[in-house]
N, C-alpha and C positions, 0 to 999 in steps of 0.2 A: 689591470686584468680582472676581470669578474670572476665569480665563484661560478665551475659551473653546476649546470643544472640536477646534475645526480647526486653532488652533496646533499641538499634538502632530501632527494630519495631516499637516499642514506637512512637519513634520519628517520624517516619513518618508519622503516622497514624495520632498523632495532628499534623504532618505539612497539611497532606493534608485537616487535616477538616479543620484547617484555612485559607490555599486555596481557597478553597469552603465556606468562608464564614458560614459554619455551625456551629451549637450551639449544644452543648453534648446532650441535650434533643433533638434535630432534629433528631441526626446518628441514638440514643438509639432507635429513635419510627420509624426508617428509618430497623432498622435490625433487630428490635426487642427483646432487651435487656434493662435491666433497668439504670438509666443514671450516674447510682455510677459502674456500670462494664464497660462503656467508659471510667471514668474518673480513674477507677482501670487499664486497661490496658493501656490508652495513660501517665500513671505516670512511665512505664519501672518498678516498683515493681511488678508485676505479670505476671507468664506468660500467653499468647496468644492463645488461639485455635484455629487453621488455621480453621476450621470451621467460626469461628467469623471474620478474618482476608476473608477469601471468601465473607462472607455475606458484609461486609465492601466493598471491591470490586465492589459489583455488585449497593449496594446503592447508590456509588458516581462513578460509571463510568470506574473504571481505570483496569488496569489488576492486577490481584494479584501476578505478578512479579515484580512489582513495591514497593509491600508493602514488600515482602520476600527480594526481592534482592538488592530494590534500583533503579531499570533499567526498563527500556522496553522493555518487547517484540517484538519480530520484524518479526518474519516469517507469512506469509499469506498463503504458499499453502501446507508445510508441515512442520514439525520440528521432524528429529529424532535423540532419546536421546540413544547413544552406552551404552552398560550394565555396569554399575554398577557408571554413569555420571549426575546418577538425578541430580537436585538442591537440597544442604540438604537447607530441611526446620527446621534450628535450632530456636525454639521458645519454646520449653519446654525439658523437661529431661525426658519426663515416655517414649515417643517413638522415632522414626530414622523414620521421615520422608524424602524420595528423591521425589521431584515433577516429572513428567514423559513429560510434558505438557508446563515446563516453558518457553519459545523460542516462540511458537505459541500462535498469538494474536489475542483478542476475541473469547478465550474460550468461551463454552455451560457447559464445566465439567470439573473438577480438577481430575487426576489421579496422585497418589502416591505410593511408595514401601512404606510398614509401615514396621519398625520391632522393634515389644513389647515382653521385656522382662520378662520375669515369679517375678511374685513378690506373697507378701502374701496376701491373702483374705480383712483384712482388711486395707491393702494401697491401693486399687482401689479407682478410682475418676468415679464420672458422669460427663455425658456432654450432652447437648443437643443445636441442633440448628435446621434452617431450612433447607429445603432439602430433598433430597434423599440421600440414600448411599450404594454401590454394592462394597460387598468382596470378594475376589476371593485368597483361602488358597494356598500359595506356599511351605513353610517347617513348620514345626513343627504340633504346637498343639496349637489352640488359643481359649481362655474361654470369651464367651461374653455374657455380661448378657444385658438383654434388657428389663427393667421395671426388673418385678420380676420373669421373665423368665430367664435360664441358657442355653445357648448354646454351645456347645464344637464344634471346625472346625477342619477341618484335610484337609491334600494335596488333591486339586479337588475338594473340598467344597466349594460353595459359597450362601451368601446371601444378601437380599437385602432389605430395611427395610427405615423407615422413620427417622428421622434423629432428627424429635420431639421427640421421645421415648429416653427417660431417657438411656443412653449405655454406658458400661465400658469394659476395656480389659483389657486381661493378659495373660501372658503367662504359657503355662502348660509343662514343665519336657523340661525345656529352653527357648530359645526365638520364637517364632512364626513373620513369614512374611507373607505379604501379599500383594494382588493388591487391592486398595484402590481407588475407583470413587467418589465423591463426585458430586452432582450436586440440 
């Protein structure tokens, strides 16, 4: 069995708080999370919500190509990514993140391909951070519940919604894609 991918994430993310000098209680009150979910993600046992992995980003300064990839971004006037070239964003297993954006440094917004597989009602996860966040449906059929609202998207659909709000995905009658902003 392979080590997965958010081990190495891990790792960076305590290299760079140590870097910086920061203390888990600082990032926690710096992102906005309580200081046992720093200390749950920077241990490589759990995975990582690139939402959380953003907010981390933007607290200590860096690009959040650095914390996915490793590396730095380097393009300034433009960076474009040929179809089907994202960066996979491998840090969990429920979705196929490809970053759209990773090459261009000093992002405002993270854009992504999502593509979430249909699973059952009762294996959906929450999540929430801070933010905004703009979906825009390319194939399938995607169920999204948001608080204790039920949303179904279809090709051409989109929405746009705060990122505080409690949200879960799934896919309906296969996997569901999509364009994914974050900001």
């Amino acid at each position: 069995m392979s080590t997965p991918p958010y081990v190495e994430i891990a790792k960076r993310l305590k290299g760079l708080r140590d870097a910086l000098e920061m203390s888990a209680q600082e990032l926690a009150s710096k992102v906005g999370v309580k200081v046992e979910e720093v200390e749950a993600y920077e241990s490589g046992k759990k995975e990582i919500p690139v939402s959380y992995l953003f907010e981390v980003a933007k607290a200590c300064g860096v690009d959040l190509t650095v914390l996915i990839a490793g590396k730095e971004a380097h393009l300034h006037t433009y960076a474009l990514v040929r179809k089907g070239k994202g960066l996979s964003v491998e840090r969990r297993k429920d979705y196929d993140y490809k970053s759209l954006a990773y090459k261009f440094s000093g992002r405002k917004m993270e854009p992504f391909i999502v593509k979430v597989p249909p699973k059952k009602e009762e294996d959906i996860t929450f999540n929430e951070h801070s933010g905004q966040e703009f979906i825009y449906m390319l194939k399938g059929k995607l169920e999204i519940r948001l608080g204790d609202d039920v949303l179904i998207l279809e090709p051409g659909d989109s929405l746009y919604f705060s990122s505080r709000t409690p949200h879960a995905l799934r896919g309906l009658d296969g996997e569901a894609e999509f364009l994914d902003v974050i900001i």
